[in-house]
C-alpha positions, 0 to 999 in steps of 0.5 A, a space after each residue: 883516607 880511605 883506610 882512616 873510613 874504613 876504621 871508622 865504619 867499623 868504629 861506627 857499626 860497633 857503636 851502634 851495637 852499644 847504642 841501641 843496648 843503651 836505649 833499652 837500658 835506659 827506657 828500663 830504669 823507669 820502671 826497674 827494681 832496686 836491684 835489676 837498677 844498678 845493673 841496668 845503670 852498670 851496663 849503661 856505664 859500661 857502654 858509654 866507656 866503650 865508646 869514650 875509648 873507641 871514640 878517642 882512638 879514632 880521632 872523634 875527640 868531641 864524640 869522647 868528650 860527650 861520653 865522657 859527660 854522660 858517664 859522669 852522670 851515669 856515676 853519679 846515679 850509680 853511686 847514688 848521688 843523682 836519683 832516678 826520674 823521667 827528666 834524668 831519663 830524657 836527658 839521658 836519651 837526648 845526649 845519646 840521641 846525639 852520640 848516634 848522630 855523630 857516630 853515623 857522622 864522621 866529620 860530626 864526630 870530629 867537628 861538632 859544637 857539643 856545647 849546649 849538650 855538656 852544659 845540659 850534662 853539667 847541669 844535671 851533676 849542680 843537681 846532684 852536688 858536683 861540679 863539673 864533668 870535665 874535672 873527673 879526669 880518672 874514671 872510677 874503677 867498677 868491677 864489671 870492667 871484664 864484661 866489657 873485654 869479653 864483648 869485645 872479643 866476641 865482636 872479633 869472632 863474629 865477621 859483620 857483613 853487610 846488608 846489601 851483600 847478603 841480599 846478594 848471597 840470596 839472590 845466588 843462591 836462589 840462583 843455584 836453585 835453578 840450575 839446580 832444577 835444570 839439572 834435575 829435569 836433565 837427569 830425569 830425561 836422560 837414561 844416567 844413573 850417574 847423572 843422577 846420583 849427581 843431581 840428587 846431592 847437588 839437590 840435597 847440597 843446595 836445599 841445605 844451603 838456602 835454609 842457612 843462607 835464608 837463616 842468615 837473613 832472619 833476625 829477632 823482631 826485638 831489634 826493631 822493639 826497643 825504638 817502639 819503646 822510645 816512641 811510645 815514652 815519647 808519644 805519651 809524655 807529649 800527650 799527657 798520658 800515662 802509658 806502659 808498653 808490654 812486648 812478647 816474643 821477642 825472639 820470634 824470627 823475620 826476615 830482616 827486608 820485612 822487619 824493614 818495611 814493617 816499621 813504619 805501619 807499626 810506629 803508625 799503629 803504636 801512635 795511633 794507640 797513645 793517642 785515640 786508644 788510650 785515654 787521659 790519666 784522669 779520664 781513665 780513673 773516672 771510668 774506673 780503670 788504672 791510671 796507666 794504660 797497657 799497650 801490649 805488643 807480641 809475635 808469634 809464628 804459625 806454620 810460614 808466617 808470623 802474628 804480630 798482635 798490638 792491643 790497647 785497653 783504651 776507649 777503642 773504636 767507634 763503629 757507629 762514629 766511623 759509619 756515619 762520617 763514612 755516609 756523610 762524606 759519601 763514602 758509604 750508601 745511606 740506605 745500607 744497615 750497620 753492620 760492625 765488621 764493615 764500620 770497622 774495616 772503614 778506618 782503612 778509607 783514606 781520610 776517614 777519621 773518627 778524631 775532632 781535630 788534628 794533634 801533633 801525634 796523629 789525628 788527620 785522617 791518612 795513614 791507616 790506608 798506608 798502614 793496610 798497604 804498606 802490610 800489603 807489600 809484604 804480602 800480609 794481610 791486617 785485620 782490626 777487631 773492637 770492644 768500645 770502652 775496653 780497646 782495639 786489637 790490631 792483628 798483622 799476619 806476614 810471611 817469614 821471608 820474602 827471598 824465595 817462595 814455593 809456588 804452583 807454576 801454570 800454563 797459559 798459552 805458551 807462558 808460565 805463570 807461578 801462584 804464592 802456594 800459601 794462597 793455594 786451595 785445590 787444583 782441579 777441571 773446569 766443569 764442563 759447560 761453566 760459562 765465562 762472560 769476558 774474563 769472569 764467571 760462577 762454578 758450582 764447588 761442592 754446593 757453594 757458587 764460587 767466583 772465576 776470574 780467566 788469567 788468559 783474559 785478565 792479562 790480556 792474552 786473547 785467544 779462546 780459553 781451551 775445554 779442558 781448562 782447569 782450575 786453581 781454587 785459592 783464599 779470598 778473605 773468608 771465602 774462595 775464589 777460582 783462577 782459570 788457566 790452561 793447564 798446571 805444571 806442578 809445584 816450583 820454588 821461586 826467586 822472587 825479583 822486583 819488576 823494575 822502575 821501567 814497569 812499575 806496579 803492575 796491577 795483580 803482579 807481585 815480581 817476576 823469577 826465572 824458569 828452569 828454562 832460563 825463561 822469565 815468568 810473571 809471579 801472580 800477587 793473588 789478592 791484589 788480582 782478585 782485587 783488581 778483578 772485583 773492580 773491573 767485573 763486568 756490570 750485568 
């Protein structure tokens, strides 16, 4: 039994490896030449063949017989006796829509009721002049069959391994970046030039390991564009709009937990897109734009992080609407003058909303608040810009992995605390004479007053903050900020672990790491602390 769930793992993550090439596929026979069609259909073909032959081999006779009916549809448009429209293409993505259900399903791939679905099949051959899919016995012989045996020869020369296991491999590997370290700073301490020599190539040694065992954990944004797809063909044909999904750099890399977490703040923003941004068919034409509306979806990296970019040329956001509703809900000061940045940044109020009334897409005002929080958690940051009548941008700033980080460690007392370089502007003294008023306080930099926020009173350390204290300048939004602390080590790398559910989010603490002394220490979540900070600053 246990060796029968083991093929039929294996069977299963083969499949979905085809399935989600089909869904691509497919989405792009509504919008495929003549020629990139037949192709585009082969490969679809080709696929559901595959499956029909794996599936049968594991015993999953219902999961075959349904292949078997979509690939007597998908002859039938490949030969040309069935045409291509988006009632065909939906059917087309509901049947494999069950096939994934049943491959992620054993005893659904063995036991389930396919019935309605080969009905619905069966259906779709009546229009094209055929009877029935079960009658086509012989599959027909098609020339690009080869393809189909070198795939699988590639799958044998590739080891799947799985997610959990790879995360796994990292955390080691972060670990040996430690001991690592140790090693290093022992050798340092100690007059040995062989020691030395040793310290340096397991330095070199562990520096290449983490970039390929890092690298392994990278992936193309494209797995995850595909189903963005899917959810904008769906939104738009229940709303009644008419929408096209345009997506650039595709291959731009991201580490696979933040591709994870990232879907649901994308799928959030691309139904918001179909239905405030982009406007009704008709509408549009009035207002003498094409008929179909453009979302545009692209990535890019920039030094350590990643851009990912999502416009529409729909009605896009109204400031005014927005700061109204804000000051009737009491959200806002009445007495405040408009100022459009800010109207724009409060669609991110939970419960604000400029739609009338509730859709079943989007529409009641939650959500937007999740998306900014949810990018948080990422360590990113997202910012929102308009132009009424001509769209909205969204754009989302993340860093690409998420594993391990460089860091700047610092002193408080006789604890280490590490800061997310990235964040990091200059280290230097606190000028003599600046005075801290429970925890905070204003420095003079280079002309410009910029804020302080003690670390030693922020985490409750007590004591009084020593005269030679320094301070860490690091990005507030536009501007800087100040972190007071008593001293600074140096720059570090940091194997990033999660608190624990026992302590939960604590506010200003992004995880914790392990010191080259086998100590833990607290890394510091810099906006969230200076956050945190504004909202408990002393009143004067």
């Amino acid at each position: 039994m246990v060796e029968d769930d083991k093929i039929f793992e294996l069977f299963a993550e083969s499949c979905l490896e085809q399935l989600r090439g089909i869904e691509a596929a497919i989405l792009d026979l509504e919008s495929a030449g003549p020629g990139v069609l037949n192709a585009k259909v082969a490969a679809v073909f080709r696929a559901a063949h595959t499956i029909k032959g794996d599936a049968g081999a594991v015993g999953a006779a219902p999961l075959a017989e349904l292949c078997h009916a979509a690939e007597s549809v998908l002859d039938a448009v490949r030969q040309g006796r069935r045409r291509i429209e988006p009632g065909l293409i939906g059917e087309l993505l509901a049947v494999f829509d069950v096939i994934r259900a049943m491959v992620e399903d054993a005893d659904k791939a063995r036991t389930r009721d396919i019935s309605v679905e080969t009905a619905r099949m069966a259906a779709l051959l009546e229009d094209s002049g055929e009877t029935s899919p079960a009658d086509n016995a012989a599959d027909p012989a098609f020339p690009d069959a080869a393809p189909a045996e070198a795939a699988a020869d590639e799958r044998i020369r590739k080891l799947a391994i799985p997610a959990r296991e790879l995360d796994i491999l990292v955390d080691r590997v972060g670990e040996l970046g430690i001991a690592q370290a140790r090693l290093a700073s022992l050798s340092q301490r100690r007059a040995d030039a062989e020691l030395r020599d040793v310290a340096e190539e397991v330095e070199r040694l562990a520096a290449l390991l983490r970039d390929q065992v890092l690298g392994l954990r990278l992936l193309p944004i494209k797995v995850s564009f595909p189903k963005y797809r899917r959810l904008v063909r769906d939104a738009s044909t229940a709303l009644g709009k008419d929408v096209d999904l345009v997506m650039e750099g595709e291959n731009t890399e991201l580490d696979k937990a933040v591709i994870e977490q990232l879907n649901t703040p994308c799928i959030h923003l691309l139904r918001n897109a179909v239905d405030h941004g982009i406007e009704s068919p008709d509408v549009r034409v009035a207002l003498g734009k094409p008929r179909r509306g453009v979302i545009a979806l692209s990535a890019r990296q920039e030094g350590n992080d990643v851009v990912i970019a999502l416009r529409d040329d729909g009605a896009g956001i109204d400031g005014h609407k927005l700061w109204q509703k804000a000051v009737a809900a009491g959200r806002l000061d009445p007495a405040r003058p408009y100022d459009e940045a800010a109207a724009l940044e409060l669609i991110f109020l939970p419960g604000l909303s400029t739609a009338d009334a509730v859709g079943a897409v989007s529409g009641r005002g939650v959500g937007m608040d999740a998306v900014r929080e949810g990018i948080a958690a990422l360590r990113g940051r997202i910012d929102v810009d308009s132009t009424p009548g001509a769209g909205a941008t969204f754009t989302i700033r993340l860093p690409v992995s998420l594993a391990i980080i460089d860091c700047l460690e610092v002193r408080l007392e006789d604890e280490t605390y590490y800061l997310h370089l990235d964040y990091v502007e200059e280290c230097l003294e606190l000028p003599p004479g600046t005075a801290l008023r429970q925890g905070r306080g204003v420095m003079d930099l280079r002309g410009r007053p910029t804020p302080l926020v003690c670390l030693r009173h922020f985490f409750g350390l007590g004591g009084e903050t020593p005269a030679t204290s320094h301070v860490v300048t690091v990005r507030r939004g536009d501007g800087r900020a100040g972190l007071v602390v008593d001293g600074v080590l140096g720059r570090k790398q940091a194997v990033l672990k999660h608190l624990g559910r026992a302590l939960g989010k604590v506010p200003g603490v992004l995880g914790g790491t392990v010191t080259e002394a086998g100590d833990m220490a607290l890394v510091v979540d810099v906006p969230e602390l200076l956050r945190e900070a504004g909202r408990t600053a002393p009143h004067a």
